[in-house]
C-alpha positions in Angstrom: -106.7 -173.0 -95.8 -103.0 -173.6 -96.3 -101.9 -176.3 -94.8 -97.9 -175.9 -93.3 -96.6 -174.1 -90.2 -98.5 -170.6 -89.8 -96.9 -167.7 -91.2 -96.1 -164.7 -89.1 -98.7 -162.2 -89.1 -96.6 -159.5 -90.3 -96.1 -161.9 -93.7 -100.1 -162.9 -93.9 -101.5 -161.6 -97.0 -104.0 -159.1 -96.4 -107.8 -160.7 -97.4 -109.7 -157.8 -98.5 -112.9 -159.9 -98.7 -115.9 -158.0 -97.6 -117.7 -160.0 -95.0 -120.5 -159.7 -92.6 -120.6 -160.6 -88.9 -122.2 -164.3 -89.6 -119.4 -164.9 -92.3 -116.3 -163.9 -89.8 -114.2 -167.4 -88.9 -114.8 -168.4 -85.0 -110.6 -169.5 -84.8 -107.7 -167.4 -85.4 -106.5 -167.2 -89.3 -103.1 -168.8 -89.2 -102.5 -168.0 -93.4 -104.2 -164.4 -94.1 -105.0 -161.1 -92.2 -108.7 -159.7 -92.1 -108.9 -156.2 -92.2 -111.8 -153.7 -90.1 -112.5 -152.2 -93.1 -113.6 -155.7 -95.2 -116.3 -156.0 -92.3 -119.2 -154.0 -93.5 -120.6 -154.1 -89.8 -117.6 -152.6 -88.4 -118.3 -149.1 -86.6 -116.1 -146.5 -86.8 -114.3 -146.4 -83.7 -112.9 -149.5 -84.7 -111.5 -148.5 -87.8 -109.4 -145.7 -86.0 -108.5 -147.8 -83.0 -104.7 -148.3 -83.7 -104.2 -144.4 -85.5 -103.1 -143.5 -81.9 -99.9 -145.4 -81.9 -99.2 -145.0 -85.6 -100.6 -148.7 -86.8 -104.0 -147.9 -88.7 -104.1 -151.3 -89.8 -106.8 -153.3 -87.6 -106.8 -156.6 -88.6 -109.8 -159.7 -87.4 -108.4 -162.5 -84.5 -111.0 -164.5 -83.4 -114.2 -165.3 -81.8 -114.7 -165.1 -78.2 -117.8 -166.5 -77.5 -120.1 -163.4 -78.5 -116.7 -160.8 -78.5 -115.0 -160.6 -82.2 -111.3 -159.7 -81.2 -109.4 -157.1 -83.4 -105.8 -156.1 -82.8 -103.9 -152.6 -84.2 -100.2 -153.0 -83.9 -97.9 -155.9 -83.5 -98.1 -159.3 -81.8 -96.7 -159.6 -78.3 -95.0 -157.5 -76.1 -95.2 -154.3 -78.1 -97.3 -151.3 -78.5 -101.2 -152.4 -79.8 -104.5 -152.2 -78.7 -107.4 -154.5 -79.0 -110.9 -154.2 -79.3 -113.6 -156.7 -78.9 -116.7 -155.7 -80.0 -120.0 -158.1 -79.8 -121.3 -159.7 -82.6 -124.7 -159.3 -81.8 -124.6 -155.3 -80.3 -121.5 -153.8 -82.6 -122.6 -150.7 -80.0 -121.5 -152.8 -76.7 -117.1 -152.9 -77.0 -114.3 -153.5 -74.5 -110.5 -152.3 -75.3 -107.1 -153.2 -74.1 -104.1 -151.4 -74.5 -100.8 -153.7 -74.8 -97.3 -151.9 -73.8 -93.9 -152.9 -75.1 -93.3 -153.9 -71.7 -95.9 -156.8 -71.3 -98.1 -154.8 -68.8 -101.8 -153.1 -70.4 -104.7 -151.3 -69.7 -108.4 -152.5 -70.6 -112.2 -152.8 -69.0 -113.9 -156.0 -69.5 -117.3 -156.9 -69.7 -117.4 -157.1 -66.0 -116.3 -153.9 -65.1 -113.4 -154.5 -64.1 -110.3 -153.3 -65.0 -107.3 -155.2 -66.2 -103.3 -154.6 -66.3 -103.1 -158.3 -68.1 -104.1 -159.2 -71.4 -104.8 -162.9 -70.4 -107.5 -161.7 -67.6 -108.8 -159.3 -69.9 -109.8 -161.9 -72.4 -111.1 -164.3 -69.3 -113.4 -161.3 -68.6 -114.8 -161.8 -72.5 -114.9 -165.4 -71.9 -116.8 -165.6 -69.0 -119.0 -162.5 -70.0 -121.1 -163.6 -72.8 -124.9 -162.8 -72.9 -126.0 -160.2 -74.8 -127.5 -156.5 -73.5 
């Protein structure tokens, strides 16, 4: 880990490591970018989630509990979507949509849906048993 203020994610090296679910970090990666396609357990719908808004990239988060977050497209306040997908059932996944304008669109694990990205990640938070 390098140790220093974090770089900006748009300068974070790529880490093409190929990893399995077990080896992915539970805390955000402050030095380096994980893409989908070094997870060998990544389905597919994952690896095209950001080809709608012209940012194939999908790049690893963090842990949520059970939920691993994965972002297409930009940092805050611009147009990306996220998908958490559970570590245990890669079948059982939630997505947000973020718009330049702060507001977004997602269902959580509860059902409900969500216009803020905040409540949207409470709803992976407080939604963590498996099935």
């Amino acid at each position: 880990m390098v140790s220093g203020p974090a770089l900006p994610y748009h300068e974070r090296p790529l880490d093409e490591t190929r990893l399995h679910t077990e080896d992915l970090p539970p805390t955000p990666q402050r030095d380096r970018n994980i893409p989908a396609r070094a997870w060998f357990e990544a389905p597919e719908e994952l690896l095209r989630l950001g080809r709608d808004i012209g940012d194939p990239e999908v790049d690893y988060k963090r842990r949520i509990g059970r939920w691993l977050l994965w972002r297409a497209g930009p940092a805050s306040r611009a147009d990306a979507r996220y998908m958490a997908v559970a570590a245990d059932d890669v079948t059982c996944r939630h997505t947000f949509r973020l718009l330049p304008d702060g507001t977004g669109d997602g269902v959580g694990p509860s059902g409900r849906r969500h216009s803020r990205f905040r409540t949207w990640k409470e709803d992976l938070r407080d939604h963590n048993w498996g099935g």
